[in-house]
PLY file of the C-alpha trace (Angstrom):
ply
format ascii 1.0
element vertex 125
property float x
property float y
property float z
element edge 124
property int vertex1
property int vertex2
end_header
0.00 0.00 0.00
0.97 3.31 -0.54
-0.29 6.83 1.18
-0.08 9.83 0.12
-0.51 12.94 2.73
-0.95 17.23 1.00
-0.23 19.40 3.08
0.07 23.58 2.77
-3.36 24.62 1.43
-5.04 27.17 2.67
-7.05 31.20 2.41
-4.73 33.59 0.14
-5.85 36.89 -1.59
-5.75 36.73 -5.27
-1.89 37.97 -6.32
-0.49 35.58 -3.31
1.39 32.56 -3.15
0.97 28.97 -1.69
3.35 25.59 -1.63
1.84 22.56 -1.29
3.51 19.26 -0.54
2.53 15.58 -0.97
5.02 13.05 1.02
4.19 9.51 0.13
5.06 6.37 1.91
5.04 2.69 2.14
5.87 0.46 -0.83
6.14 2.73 -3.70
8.45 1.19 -5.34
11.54 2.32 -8.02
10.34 4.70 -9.48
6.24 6.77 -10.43
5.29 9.30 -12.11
3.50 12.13 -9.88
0.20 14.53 -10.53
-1.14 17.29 -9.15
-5.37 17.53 -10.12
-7.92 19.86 -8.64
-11.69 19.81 -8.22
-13.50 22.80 -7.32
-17.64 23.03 -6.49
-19.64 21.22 -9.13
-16.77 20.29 -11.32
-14.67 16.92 -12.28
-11.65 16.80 -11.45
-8.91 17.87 -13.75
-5.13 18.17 -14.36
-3.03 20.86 -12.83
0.62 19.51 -13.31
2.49 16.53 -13.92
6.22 15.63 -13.11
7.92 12.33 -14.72
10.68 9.99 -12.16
13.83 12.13 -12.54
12.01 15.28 -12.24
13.69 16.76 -15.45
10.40 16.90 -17.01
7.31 18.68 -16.35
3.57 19.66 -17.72
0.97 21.77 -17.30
-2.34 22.56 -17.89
-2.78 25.98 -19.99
-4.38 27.47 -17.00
-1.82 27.76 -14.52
1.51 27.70 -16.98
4.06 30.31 -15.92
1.99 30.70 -12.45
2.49 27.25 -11.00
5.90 25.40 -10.85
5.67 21.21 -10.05
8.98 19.65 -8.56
9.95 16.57 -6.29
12.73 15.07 -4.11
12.79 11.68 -4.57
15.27 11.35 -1.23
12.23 13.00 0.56
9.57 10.70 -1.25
8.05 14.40 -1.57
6.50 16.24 -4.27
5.47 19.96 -4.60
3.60 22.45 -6.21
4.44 26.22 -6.02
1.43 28.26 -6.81
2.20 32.05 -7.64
0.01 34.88 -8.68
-3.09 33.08 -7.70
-7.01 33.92 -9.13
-9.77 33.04 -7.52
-10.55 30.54 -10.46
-7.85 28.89 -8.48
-10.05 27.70 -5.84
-10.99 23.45 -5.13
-9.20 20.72 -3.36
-6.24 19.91 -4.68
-4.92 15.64 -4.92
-1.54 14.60 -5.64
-1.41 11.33 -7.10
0.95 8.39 -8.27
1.14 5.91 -10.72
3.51 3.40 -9.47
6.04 1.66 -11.91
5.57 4.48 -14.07
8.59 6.69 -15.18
6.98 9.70 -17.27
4.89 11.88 -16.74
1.08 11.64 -17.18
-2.14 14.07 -17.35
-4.75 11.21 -17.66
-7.01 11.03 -14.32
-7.21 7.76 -14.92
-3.72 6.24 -15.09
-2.86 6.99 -11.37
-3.19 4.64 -8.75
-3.09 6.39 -5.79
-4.71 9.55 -4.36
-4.19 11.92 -1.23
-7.40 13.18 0.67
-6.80 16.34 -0.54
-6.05 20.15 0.33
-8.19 22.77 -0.14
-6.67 26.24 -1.16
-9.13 29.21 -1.16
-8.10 32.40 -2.88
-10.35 35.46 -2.27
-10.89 38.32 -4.78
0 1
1 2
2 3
3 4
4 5
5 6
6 7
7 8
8 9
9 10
10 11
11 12
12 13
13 14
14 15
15 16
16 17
17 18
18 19
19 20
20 21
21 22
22 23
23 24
24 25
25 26
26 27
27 28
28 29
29 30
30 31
31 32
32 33
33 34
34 35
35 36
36 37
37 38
38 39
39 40
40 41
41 42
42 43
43 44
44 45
45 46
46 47
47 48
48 49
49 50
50 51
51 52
52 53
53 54
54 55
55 56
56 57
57 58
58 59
59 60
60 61
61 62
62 63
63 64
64 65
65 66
66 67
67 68
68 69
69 70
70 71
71 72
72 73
73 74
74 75
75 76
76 77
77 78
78 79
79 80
80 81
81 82
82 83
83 84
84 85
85 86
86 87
87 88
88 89
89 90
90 91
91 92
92 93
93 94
94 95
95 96
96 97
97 98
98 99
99 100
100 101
101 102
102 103
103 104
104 105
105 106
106 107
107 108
108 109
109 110
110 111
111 112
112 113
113 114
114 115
115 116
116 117
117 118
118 119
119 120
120 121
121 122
122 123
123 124
């Protein structure tokens, strides 16, 4: 089994900054691909950011490219997501995930095998 645990959401204004963090343990393995998704109020959930096993390569959804910056440290077992200049658009629970055994990185919901509970980050106009 493997858990996943967010952490660093939160209330910011719109223009401010959050970090989250996702620290994952028991057996995960080699190596997995990480995720960062979102799901706000009456929505599915959808892709933020993506990071592959090496953390060399990274991608976003149109949305939050240039604002949001996806990174990991695989000593750690810990992934994060810096979230600058945020909008109130920006508001919903945000899940890390992993798909386990997998190197790349991946934007499909439905490829990952594990999920966090969740952080929600609130950003006020």
């Amino acid at each position: 089994q493997v858990q996943l645990v967010e952490s660093g959401g939160g209330l910011v204004q719109a223009g401010g900054s959050l970090r989250l963090s996702c620290a994952a343990s028991g057996r995960t393995g080699s190596a997995y691909a990480m995720g960062w998704f979102r799901q706000a109020p009456g929505k599915e959930r959808e892709f933020v950011a993506t990071i592959n096993w090496t953390g060399r390569s990274t991608y976003y959804a149109d949305s939050v490219k240039g604002r949001f910056t996806i990174s990991r440290d695989n000593a750690k077992k810990t992934v994060y997501l810096q979230m600058n200049s945020l909008k109130p658009e920006d508001t919903a629970v945000y899940y890390c995930a992993a798909r386990l055994g997998y190197t790349q990185q991946d934007i499909d919901v439905t490829n990952y095998n594990y999920w966090g509970q969740g952080t929600q980050v609130t950003v006020s106009s």
